[in-house]
C-alpha positions as CSV (number, residue, x, y, z in Angstrom):
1,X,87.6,107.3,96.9
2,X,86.4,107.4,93.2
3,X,86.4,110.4,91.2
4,X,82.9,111.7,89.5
5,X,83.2,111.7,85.7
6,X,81.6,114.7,84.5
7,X,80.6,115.0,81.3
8,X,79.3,118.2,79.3
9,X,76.6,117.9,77.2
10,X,78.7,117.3,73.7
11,X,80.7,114.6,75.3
12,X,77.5,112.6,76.3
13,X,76.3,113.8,72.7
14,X,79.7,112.2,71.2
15,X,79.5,109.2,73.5
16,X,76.0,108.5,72.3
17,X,76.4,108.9,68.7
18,X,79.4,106.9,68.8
19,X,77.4,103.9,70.4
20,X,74.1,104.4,68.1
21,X,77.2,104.1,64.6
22,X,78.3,100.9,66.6
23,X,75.2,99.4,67.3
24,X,73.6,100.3,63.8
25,X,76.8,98.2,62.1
26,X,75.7,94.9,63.9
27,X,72.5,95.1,62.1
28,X,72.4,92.4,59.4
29,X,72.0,92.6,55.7
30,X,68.6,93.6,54.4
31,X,67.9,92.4,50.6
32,X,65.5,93.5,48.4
33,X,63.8,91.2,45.7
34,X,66.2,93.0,43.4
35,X,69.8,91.2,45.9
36,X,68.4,88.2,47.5
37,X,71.0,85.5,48.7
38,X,71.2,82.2,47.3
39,X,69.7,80.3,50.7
40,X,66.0,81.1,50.6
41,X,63.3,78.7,52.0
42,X,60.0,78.6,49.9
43,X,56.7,77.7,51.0
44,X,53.1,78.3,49.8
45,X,50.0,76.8,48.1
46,X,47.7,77.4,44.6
47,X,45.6,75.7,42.1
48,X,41.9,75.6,42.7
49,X,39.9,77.3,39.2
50,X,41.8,80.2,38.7
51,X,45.0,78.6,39.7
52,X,46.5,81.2,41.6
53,X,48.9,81.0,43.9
54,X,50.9,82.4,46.7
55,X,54.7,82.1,47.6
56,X,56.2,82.9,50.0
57,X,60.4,83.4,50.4
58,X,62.1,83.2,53.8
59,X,65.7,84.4,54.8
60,X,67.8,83.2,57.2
61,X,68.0,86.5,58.7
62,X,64.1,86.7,58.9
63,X,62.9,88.7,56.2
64,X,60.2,87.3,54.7
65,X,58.7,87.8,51.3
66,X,55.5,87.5,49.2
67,X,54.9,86.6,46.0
68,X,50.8,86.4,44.2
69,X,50.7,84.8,40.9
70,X,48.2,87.4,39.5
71,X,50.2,90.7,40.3
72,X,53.2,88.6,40.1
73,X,55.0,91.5,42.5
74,X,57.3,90.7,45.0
75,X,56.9,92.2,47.9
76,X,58.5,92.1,51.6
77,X,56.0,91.5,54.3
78,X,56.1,90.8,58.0
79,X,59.7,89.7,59.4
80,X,60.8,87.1,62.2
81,X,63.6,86.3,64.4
82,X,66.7,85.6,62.8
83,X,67.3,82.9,65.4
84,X,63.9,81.1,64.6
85,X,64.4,81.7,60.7
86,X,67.5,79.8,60.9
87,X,65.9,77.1,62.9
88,X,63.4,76.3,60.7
89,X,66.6,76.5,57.9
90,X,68.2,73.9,60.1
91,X,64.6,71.5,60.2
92,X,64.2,71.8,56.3
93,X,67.7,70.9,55.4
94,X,67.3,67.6,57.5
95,X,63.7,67.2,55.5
96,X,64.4,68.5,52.2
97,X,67.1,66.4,50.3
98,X,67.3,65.0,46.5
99,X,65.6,62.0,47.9
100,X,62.7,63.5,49.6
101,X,61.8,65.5,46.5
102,X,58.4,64.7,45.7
103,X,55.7,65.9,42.8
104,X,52.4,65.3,43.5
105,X,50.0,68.3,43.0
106,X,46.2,68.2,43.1
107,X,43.4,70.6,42.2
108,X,45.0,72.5,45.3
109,X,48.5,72.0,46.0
110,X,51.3,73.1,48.9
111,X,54.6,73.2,48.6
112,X,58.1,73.8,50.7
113,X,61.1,74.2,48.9
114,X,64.6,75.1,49.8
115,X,67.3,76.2,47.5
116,X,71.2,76.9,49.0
117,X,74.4,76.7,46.8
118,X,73.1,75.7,43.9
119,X,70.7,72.5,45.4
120,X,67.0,73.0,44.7
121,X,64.9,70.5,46.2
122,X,60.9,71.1,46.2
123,X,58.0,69.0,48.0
124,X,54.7,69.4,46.1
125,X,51.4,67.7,47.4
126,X,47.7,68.3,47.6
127,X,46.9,65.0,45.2
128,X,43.9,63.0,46.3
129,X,45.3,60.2,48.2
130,X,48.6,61.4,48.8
131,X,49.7,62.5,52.6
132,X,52.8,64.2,53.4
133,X,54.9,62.7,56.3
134,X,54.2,64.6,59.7
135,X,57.2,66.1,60.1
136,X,56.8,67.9,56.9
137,X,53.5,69.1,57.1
138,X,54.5,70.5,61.1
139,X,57.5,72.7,59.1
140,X,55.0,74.0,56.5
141,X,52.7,74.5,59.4
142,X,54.9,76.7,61.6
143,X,56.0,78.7,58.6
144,X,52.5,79.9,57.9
145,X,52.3,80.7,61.1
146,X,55.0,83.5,60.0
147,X,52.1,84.9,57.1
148,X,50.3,88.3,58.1
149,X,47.6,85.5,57.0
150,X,47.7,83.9,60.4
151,X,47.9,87.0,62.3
152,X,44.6,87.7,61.0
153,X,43.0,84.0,62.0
């Protein structure tokens, strides 16, 4: 026969607190504008008459970041998974090398660039005439889908 565990209220209370300090470690680092790590993945677009521009900074933890040329603040938005931040890490590392680096702006530009351990590599198109390949443009693609400006299409 099994025995009943009985448990007071402060035990349960002890158990539970115990658990929520244990569960609260596993959360990941959170940066700030002020800490961010080295790996970031940049995307965005500008130009036009006033040539303004957006940027946005993702994490491989999910935290995503905006930047606006005019009020030049940068500010933490809307977050993601960490699991489909890091796949989209994993699709522009296999895109974004020294030899994909291109620099061809237009009136209105975009732009995807990724920066880990020192490497820097930025794509930069808009120019009349000029297409990015497909499975570029599908990266920058699903990233805006991470902007609170989709959410609002």
């Amino acid at each position: 026969m099994m025995k009943r565990l009985k448990m007071n209220a402060g035990s349960a209370l002890a158990v539970f607190l115990l658990f929520s300090v244990m569960f609260s470690a596993c959360k990941g680092t959170q940066y700030t504008p002020a800490n961010l790590p080295e790996k970031q993945l940049l995307f965005g677009e500008g130009g036009g008459f006033t040539g303004d521009f957006t940027e946005y900074l993702l994490l491989e933890n999910g935290q995503l970041f905006v930047q606006k040329r005019f009020n030049g603040e940068q500010m933490e938005i809307a977050s993601t998974k960490k699991s489909k931040a890091k796949a989209m890490f994993k699709q522009a590392a296999a895109l974004l090398t020294d030899s994909a680096a291109i620099n061809y702006p237009g009136n209105m530009y975009y732009f995807l660039q990724l920066k880990d351990n020192g490497s820097d590599v930025r794509l930069t198109w808009g120019a009349p005439g000029y297409e990015v390949n497909e499975p570029v443009k599908l990266l920058y693609d699903q990233l805006k889908t991470l902007t609170p400006a989709a959410e609002s299409k």
